[in-house]
C-alpha positions as CSV (number, residue, x, y, z in Angstrom):
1,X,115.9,50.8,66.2
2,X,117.3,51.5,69.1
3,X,115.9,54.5,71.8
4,X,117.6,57.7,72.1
5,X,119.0,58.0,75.4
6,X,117.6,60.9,77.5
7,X,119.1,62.7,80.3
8,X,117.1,63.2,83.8
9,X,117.4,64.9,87.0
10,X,121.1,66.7,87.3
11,X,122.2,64.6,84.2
12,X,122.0,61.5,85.0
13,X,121.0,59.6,82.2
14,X,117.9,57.6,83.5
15,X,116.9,54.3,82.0
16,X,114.3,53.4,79.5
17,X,111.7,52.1,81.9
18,X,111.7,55.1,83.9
19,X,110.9,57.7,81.2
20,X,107.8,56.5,80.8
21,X,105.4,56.4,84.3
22,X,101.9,56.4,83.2
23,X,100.8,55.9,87.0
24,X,102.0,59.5,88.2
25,X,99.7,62.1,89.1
26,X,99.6,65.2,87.4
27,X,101.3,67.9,88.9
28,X,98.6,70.2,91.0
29,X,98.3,73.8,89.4
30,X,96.7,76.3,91.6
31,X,93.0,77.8,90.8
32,X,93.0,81.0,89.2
33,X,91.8,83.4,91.5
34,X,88.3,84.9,91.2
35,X,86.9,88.3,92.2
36,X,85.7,88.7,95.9
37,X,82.2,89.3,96.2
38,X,82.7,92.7,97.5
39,X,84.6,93.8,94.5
40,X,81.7,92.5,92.0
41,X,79.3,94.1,94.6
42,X,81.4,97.8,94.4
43,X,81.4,97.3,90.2
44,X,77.8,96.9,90.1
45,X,76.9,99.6,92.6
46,X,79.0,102.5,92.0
47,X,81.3,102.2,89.3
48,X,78.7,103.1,86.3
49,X,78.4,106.8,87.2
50,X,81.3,109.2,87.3
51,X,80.0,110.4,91.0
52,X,79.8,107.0,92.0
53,X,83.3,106.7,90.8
54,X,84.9,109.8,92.7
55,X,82.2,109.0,95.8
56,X,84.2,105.4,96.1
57,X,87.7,107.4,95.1
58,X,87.3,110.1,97.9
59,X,85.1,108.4,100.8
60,X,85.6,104.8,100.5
61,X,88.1,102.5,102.0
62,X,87.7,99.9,100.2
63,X,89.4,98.5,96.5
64,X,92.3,99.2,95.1
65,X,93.9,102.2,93.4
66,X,96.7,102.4,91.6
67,X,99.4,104.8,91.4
68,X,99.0,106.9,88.6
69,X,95.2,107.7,89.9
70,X,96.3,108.1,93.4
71,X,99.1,111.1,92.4
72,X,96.8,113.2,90.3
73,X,93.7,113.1,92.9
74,X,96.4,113.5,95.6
75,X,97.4,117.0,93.6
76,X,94.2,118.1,92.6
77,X,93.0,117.7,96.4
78,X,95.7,119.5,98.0
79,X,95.8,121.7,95.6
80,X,91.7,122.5,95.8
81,X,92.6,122.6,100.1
82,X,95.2,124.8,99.8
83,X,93.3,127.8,97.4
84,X,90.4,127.4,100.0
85,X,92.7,128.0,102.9
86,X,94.0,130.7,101.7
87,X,91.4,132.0,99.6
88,X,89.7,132.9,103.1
89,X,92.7,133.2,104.8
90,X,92.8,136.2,102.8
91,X,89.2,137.2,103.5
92,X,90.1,137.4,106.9
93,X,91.4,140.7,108.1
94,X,87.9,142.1,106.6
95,X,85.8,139.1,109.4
96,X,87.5,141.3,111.9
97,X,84.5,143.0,113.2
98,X,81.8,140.3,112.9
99,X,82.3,137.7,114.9
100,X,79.3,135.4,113.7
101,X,81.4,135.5,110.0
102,X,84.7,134.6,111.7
103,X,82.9,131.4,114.1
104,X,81.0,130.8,110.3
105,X,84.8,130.9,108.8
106,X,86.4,128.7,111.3
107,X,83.6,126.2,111.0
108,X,84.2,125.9,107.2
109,X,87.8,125.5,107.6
110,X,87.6,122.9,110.2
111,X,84.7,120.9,107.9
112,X,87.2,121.5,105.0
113,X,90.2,120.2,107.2
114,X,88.3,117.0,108.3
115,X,87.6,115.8,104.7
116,X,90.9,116.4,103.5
117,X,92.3,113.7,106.3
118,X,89.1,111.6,105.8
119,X,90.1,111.8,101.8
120,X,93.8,111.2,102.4
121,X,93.2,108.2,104.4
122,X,90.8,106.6,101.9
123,X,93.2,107.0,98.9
124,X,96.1,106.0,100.9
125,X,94.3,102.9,102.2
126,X,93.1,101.7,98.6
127,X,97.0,102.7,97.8
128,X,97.8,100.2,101.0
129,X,95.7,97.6,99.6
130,X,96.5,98.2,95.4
131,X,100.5,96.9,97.3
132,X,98.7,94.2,99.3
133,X,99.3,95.6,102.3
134,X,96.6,96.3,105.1
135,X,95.6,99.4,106.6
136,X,97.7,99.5,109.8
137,X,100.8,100.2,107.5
138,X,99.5,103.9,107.8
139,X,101.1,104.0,111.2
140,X,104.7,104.2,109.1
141,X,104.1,107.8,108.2
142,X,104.6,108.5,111.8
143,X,108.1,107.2,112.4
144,X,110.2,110.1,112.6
145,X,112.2,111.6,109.6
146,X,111.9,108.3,107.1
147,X,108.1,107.4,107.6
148,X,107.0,110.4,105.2
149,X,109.4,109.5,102.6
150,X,108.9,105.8,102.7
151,X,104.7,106.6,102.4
152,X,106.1,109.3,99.6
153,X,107.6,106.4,97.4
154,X,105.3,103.2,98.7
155,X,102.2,105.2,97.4
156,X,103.5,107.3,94.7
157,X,106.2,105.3,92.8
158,X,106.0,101.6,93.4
159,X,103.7,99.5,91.4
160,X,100.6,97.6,92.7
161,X,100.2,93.8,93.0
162,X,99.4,92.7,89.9
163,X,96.2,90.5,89.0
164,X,94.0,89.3,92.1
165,X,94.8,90.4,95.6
166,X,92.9,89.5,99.1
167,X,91.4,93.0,98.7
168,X,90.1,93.3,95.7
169,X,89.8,92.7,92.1
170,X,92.9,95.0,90.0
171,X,92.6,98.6,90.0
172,X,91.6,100.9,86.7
173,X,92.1,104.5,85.9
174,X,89.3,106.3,85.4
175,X,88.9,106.5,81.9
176,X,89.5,102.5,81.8
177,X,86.2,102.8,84.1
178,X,83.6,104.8,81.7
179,X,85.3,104.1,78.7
């Protein structure tokens, strides 16, 4: 019976004896990628407990966070900043007189201020790293007129790496975590 001719590279019809090479390697596949240490160190530590959980979502810089999570604790935060602001903002006028409650108000405000940017720049920099990206890519939010849109749509809209990245294993929502 004869052999059924079969066609090779760019159709070329390649001849019977080269069809079959036993002696060639196999082709090399990559590794699947494995979680870093620090990611199964950060599961086991602090991602049991639901304060663990918002501890590592508001304080840490490390892991990865993915869109969805980072727009709703990005709303909730600003929005918590902003009825405190104003909240004593309105209590002022009535501080007038005491100056102890006014230093005591300023203080607050100030302390409130500097955990809203130390917040901002942890999510943002788990954003950074859920895109694969490093932390020196907050400096685009400074170029003038298209840095706070481009950090608008890199950390609210566009999708994270998928599977393993160099920073850390793939981010879940919070109910994914204690569920």
């Amino acid at each position: 019976m004869a052999q059924a001719t079969t066609f090779g590279r760019r159709g070329v019809v390649s001849p019977p004896s080269a069809r079959a090479a036993p002696d060639r390697p196999a082709p090399i596949r990559p590794a699947p990628r494995t979680p870093a240490p620090a990611a199964q160190k950060r599961a086991s530590a602090e991602g049991r407990t639901v304060l663990g959980y918002f501890l590592w979502l508001l304080f840490s810089f490390d892991g990865r966070l993915d869109r969805r999570t980072y727009r709703y604790c990005r709303f909730v935060a600003n929005g918590g900043y902003l009825l405190t602001v104003y909240g004593f903002q309105a209590q002022a006028p009535a501080l007038v007189g005491s100056p102890g409650a006014a230093l005591a108000l300023s203080v607050f405000l100030l302390v409130m201020s500097v955990l809203m940017i130390w917040t901002t720049l942890a999510m943002q920099v788990k954003r950074r790293h859920d895109r694969d990206k490093s932390w020196p890519w907050l400096f685009v939010g400074f170029i003038p007129i298209i840095g706070p849109f481009w950090v608008l749509i890199e950390t609210c809209w566009l999708n994270g790496t998928p599977g393993y990245n160099r920073f850390d294993e793939p981010s879940k929502t919070a109910a994914a975590t204690f569920a």
